[in-house]
C-alpha positions as CSV (number, residue, x, y, z in Angstrom):
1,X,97.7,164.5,89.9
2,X,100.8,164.8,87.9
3,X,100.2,168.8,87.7
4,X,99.9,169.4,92.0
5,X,102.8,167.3,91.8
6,X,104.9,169.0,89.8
7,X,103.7,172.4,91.0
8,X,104.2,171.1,94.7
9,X,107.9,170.3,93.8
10,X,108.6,173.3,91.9
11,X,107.0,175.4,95.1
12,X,109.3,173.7,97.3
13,X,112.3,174.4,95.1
14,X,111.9,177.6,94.8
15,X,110.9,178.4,98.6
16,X,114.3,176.5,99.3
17,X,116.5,178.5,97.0
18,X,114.9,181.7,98.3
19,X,115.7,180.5,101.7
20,X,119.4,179.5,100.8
21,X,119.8,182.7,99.1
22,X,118.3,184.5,102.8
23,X,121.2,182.5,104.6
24,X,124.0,183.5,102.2
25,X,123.3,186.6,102.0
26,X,122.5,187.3,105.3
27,X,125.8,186.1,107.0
28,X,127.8,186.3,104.0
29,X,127.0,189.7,102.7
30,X,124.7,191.7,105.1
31,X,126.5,191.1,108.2
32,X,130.0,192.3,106.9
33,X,128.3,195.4,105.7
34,X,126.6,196.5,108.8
35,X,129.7,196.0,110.5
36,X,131.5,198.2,108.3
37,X,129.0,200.2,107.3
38,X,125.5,200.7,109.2
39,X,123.9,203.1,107.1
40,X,124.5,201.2,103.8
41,X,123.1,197.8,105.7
42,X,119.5,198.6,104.8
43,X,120.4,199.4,100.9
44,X,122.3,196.3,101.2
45,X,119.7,194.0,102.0
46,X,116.7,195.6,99.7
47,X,119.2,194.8,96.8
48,X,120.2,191.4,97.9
49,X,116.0,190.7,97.9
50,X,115.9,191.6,94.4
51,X,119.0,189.5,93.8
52,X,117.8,186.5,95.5
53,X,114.0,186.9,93.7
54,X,115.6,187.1,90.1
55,X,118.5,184.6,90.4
56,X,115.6,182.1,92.2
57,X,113.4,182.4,89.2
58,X,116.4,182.1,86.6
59,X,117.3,178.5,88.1
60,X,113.2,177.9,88.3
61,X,113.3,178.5,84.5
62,X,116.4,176.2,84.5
63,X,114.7,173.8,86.1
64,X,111.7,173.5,84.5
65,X,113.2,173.2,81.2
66,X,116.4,170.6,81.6
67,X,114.5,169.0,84.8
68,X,111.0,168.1,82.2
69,X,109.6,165.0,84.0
70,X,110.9,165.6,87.7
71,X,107.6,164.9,90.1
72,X,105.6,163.7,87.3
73,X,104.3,160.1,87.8
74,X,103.0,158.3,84.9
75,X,102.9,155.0,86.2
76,X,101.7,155.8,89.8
77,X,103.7,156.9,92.3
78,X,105.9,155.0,94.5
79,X,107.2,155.0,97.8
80,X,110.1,157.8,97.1
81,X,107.6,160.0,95.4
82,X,105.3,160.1,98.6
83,X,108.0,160.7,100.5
84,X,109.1,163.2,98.4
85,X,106.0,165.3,98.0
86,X,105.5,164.9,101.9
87,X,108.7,166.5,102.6
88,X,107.3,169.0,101.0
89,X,104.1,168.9,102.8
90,X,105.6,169.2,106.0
91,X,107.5,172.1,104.7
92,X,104.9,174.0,103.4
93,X,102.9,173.2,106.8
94,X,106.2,174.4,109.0
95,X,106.5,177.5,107.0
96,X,102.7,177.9,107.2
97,X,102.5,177.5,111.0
98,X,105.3,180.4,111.4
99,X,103.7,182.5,109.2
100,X,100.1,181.9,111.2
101,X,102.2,182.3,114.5
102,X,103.7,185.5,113.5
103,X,100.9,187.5,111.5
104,X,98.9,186.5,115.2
105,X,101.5,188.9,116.7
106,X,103.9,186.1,118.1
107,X,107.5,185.6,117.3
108,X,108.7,185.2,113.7
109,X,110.8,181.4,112.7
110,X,113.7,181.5,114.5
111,X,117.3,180.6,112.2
112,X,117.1,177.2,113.1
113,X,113.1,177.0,112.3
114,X,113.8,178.6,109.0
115,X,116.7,175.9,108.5
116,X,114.2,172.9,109.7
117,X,111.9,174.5,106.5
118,X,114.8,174.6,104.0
119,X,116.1,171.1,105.1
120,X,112.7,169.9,105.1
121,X,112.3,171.4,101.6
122,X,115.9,170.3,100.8
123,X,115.3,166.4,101.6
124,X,111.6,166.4,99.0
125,X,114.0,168.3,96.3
126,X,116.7,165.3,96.8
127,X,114.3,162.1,97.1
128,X,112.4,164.1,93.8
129,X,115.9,163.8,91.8
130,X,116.7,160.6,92.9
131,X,113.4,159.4,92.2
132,X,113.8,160.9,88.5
133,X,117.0,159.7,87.6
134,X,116.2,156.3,88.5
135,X,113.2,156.2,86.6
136,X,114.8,158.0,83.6
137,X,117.5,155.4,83.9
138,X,115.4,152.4,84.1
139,X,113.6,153.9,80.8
140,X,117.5,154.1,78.8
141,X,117.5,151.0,79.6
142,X,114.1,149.8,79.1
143,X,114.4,151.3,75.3
């Protein structure tokens, strides 16, 4: 249990950086470009992918290493870490029923689907941490 935890929360990090990273750069960096520059736009964006995929697995690695312990449960989980992990649920399920929508030929998420995913992911990653700390603290104190 404590492994599809941990993976589930380490999924929804990720899929939420990657989606933070798509928002930054999209308005922040592709859009000034193509406005300046149309040609370059494309060039722009295929490196801001590979930017986006290696800074997301640098703060993975950061994570897993100063964040050991985050959505692992030794004691059981509790009410926070359901509703963490089904934050992530739902997330994964949202993200899944776009994807199902659009490889059936439909539309693709809209901005403000892809920013109900990311919140939804955003709100697992924030009850996970809480979650942590307060058991990490209860153990300082415990010892």
């Amino acid at each position: 249990m404590a492994l599809l935890t941990r993976v589930n929360f380490l999924l929804g990090f990720g899929l939420m950086v990657m989606i933070g990273f798509y928002f930054g750069f999209r308005y922040l960096v592709v859009a000034p470009v193509s406005a300046i520059a149309p040609g370059w736009a494309t060039y722009v964006a295929g490196a801001a992918v590979l930017a986006a995929l290696g800074f997301t697995v640098q703060i993975l690695a950061n994570v897993m290493s100063s964040l050991a312990g985050i959505a692992t449960y030794p004691q059981g989980p509790n009410a926070t870490a359901i509703a963490s992990q089904a934050a992530f649920f739902c997330g994964h399920g949202a993200l899944g029923y776009g994807l199902a929508a659009w490889l059936r030929d439909g539309p693709p998420l809209t901005v403000w689907g892809l920013a109900l995913v990311g919140a939804l992911y955003a709100a697992g990653v924030g009850i996970g941490f809480l979650d942590w700390r307060r058991r990490r603290n209860a153990a300082a104190k415990a010892s």
